[in-house]
DSSP file (Angstrom, degrees, kcal/mol; ACC not computed):
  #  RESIDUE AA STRUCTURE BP1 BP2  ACC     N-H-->O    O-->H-N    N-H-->O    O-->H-N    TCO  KAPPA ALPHA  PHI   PSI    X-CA   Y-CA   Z-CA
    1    1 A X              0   0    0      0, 0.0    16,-0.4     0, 0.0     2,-0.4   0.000 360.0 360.0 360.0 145.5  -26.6  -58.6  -24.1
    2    2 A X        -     0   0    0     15,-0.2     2,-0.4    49,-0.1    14,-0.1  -0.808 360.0-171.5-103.5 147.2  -30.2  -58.2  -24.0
    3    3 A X        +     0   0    0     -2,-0.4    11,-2.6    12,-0.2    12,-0.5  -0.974  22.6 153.8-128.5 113.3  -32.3  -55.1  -22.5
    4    4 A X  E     -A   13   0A   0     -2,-0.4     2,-0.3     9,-0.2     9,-0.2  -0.993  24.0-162.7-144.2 169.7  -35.8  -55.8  -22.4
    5    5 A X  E     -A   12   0A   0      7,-0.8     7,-3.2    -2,-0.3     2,-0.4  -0.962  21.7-121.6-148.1 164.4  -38.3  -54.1  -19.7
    6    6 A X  E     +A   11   0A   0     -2,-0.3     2,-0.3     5,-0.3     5,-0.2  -0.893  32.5 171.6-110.6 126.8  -42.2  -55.6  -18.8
    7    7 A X        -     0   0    0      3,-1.2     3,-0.2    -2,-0.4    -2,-0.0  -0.962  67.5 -12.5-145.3 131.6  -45.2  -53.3  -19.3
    8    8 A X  S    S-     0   0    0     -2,-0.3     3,-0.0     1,-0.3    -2,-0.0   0.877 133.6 -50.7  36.4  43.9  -49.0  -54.5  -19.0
    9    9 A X  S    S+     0   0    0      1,-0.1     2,-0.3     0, 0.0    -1,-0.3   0.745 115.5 110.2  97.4  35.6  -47.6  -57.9  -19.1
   10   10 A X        -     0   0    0     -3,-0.2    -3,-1.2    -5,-0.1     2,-0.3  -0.815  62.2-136.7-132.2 118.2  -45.4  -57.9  -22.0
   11   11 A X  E     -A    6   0A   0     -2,-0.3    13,-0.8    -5,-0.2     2,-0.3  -0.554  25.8-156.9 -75.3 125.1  -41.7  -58.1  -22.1
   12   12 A X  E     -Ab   5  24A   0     -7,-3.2    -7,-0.8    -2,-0.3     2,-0.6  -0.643  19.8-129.5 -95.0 134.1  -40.4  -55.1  -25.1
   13   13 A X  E     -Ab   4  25A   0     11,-2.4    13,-1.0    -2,-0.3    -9,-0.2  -0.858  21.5-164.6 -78.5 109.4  -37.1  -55.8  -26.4
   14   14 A X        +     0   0    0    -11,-2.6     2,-0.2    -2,-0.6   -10,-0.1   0.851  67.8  27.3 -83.2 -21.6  -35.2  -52.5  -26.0
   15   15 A X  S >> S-     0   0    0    -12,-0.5     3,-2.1    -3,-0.1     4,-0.6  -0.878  91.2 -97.0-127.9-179.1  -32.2  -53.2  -28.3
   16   16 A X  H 3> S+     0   0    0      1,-0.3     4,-0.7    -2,-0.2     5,-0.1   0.825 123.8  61.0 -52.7 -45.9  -31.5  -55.6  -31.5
   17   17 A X  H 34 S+     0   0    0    -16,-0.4    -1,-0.3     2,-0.2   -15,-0.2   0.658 102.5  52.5-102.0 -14.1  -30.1  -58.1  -29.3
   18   18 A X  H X4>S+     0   0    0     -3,-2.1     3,-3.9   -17,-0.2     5,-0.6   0.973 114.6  43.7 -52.8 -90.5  -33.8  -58.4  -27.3
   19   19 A X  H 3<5S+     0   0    0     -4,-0.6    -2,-0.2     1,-0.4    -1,-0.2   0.139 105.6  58.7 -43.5  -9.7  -35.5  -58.9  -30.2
   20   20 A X  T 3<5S+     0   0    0     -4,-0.7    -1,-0.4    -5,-0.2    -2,-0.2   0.358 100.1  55.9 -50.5 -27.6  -33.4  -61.1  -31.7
   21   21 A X  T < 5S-     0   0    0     -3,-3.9    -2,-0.3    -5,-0.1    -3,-0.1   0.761 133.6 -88.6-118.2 -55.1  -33.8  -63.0  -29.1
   22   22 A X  T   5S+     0   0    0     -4,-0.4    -3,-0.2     1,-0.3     2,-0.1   0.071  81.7 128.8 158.8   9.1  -38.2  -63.0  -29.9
   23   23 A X      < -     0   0    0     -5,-0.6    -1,-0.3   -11,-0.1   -11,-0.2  -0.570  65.2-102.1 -86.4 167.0  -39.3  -60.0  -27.8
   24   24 A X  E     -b   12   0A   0    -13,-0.8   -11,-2.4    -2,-0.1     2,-0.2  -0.297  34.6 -94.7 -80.8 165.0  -41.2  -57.6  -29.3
   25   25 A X  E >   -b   13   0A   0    -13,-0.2     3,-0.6     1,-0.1   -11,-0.1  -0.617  25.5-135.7 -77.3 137.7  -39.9  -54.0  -30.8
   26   26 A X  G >> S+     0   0    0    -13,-1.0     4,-1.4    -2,-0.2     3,-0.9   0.308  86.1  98.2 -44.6 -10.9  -40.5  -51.0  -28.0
   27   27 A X  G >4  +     0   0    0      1,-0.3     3,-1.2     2,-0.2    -1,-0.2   0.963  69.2  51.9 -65.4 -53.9  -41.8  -49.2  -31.2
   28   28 A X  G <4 S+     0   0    0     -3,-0.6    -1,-0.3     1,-0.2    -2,-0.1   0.567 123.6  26.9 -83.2   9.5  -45.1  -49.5  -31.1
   29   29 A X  G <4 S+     0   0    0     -3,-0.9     2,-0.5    -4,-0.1    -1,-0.2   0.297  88.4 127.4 -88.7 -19.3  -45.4  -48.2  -27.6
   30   30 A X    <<  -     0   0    0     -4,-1.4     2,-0.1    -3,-1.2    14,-0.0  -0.533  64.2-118.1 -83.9 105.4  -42.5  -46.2  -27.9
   31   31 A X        -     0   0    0     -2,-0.5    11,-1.8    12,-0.1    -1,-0.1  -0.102  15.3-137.7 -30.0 104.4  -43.3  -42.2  -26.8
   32   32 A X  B     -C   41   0B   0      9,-0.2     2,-0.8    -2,-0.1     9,-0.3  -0.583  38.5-113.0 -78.8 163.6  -42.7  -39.3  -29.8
   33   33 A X    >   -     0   0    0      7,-3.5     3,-4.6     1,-0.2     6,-0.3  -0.790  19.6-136.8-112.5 119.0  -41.0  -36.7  -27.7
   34   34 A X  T 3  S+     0   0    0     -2,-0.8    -1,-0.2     1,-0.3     7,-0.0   0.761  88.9  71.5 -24.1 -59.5  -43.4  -33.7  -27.4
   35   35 A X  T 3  S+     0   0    0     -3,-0.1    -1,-0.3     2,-0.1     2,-0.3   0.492  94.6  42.2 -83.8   5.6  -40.7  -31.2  -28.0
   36   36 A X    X   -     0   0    0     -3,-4.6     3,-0.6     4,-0.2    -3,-0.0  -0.922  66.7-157.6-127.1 157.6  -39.9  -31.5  -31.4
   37   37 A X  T 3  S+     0   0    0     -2,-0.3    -3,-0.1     1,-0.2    -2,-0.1   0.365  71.3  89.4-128.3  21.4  -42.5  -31.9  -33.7
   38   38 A X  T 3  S-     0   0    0      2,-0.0    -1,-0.2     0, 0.0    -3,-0.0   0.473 108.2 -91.2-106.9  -9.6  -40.9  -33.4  -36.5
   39   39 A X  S <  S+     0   0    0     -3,-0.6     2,-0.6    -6,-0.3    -2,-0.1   0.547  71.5 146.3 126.1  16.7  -41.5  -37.1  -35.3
   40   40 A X        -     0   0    0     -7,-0.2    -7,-3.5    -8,-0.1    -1,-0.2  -0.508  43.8-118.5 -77.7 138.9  -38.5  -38.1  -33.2
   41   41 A X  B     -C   32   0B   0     -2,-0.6    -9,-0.2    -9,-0.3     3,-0.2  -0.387  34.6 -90.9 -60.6 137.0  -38.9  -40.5  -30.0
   42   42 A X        -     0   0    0    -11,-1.8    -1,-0.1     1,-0.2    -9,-0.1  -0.344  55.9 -84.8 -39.1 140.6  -38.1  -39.6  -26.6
   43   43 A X        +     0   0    0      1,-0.2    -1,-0.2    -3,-0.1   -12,-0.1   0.214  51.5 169.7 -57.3 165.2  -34.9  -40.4  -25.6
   44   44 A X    >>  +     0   0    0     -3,-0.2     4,-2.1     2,-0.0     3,-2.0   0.472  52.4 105.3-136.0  -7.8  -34.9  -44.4  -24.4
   45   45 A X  H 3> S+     0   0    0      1,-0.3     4,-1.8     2,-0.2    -2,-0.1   0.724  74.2  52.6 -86.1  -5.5  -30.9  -44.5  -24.1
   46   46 A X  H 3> S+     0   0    0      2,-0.2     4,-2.8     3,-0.2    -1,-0.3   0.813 110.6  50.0 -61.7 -25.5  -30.8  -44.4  -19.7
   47   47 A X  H <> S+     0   0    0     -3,-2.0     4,-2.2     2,-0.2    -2,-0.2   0.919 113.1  46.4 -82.0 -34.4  -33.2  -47.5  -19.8
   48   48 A X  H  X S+     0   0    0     -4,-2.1     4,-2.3     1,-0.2     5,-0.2   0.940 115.0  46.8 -57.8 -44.3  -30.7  -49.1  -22.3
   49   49 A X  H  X S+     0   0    0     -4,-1.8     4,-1.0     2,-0.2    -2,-0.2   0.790 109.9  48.5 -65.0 -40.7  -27.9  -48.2  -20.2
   50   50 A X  H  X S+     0   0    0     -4,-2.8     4,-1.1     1,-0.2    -1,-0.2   0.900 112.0  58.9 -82.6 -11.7  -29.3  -49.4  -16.7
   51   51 A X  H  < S+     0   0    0     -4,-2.2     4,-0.3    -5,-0.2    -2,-0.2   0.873 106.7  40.8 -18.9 -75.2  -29.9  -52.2  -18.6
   52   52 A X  H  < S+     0   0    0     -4,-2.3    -1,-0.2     2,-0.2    -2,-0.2   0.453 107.4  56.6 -32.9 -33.2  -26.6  -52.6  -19.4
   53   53 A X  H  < S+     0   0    0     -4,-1.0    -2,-0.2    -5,-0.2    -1,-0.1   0.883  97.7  72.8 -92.9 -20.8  -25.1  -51.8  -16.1
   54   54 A X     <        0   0    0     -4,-1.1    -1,-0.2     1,-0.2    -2,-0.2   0.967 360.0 360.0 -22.9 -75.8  -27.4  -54.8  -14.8
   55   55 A X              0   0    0     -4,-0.3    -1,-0.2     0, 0.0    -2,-0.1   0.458 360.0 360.0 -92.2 360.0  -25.3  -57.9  -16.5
């Protein structure tokens, strides 16, 4: 199943099976989370999951 979500006109693939599919990676758009400072992302896994609960 595919998760993809539309921002300033371009649909991001949120998991392999988006982007598999030709959407682009969430990476380069994709938030570092503020509160660790060692380079990890904000979490993304509720947009994958209402994603999911979609289909």
């Amino acid at each position: 199943m595919s998760v993809t979500f539309e921002a300033k006109g371009t649909e991001y693939g949120v998991n392999g099976a988006a982007q598999g599919a030709g959407s682009p990676s969430v990476k380069p758009i994709w938030a570092d989370d503020e509160e660790l400072d060692y380079g990890p992302k904000v979490d993304i896994s509720e947009v994958l999951d209402y994603g999911c609960s979609l289909c």
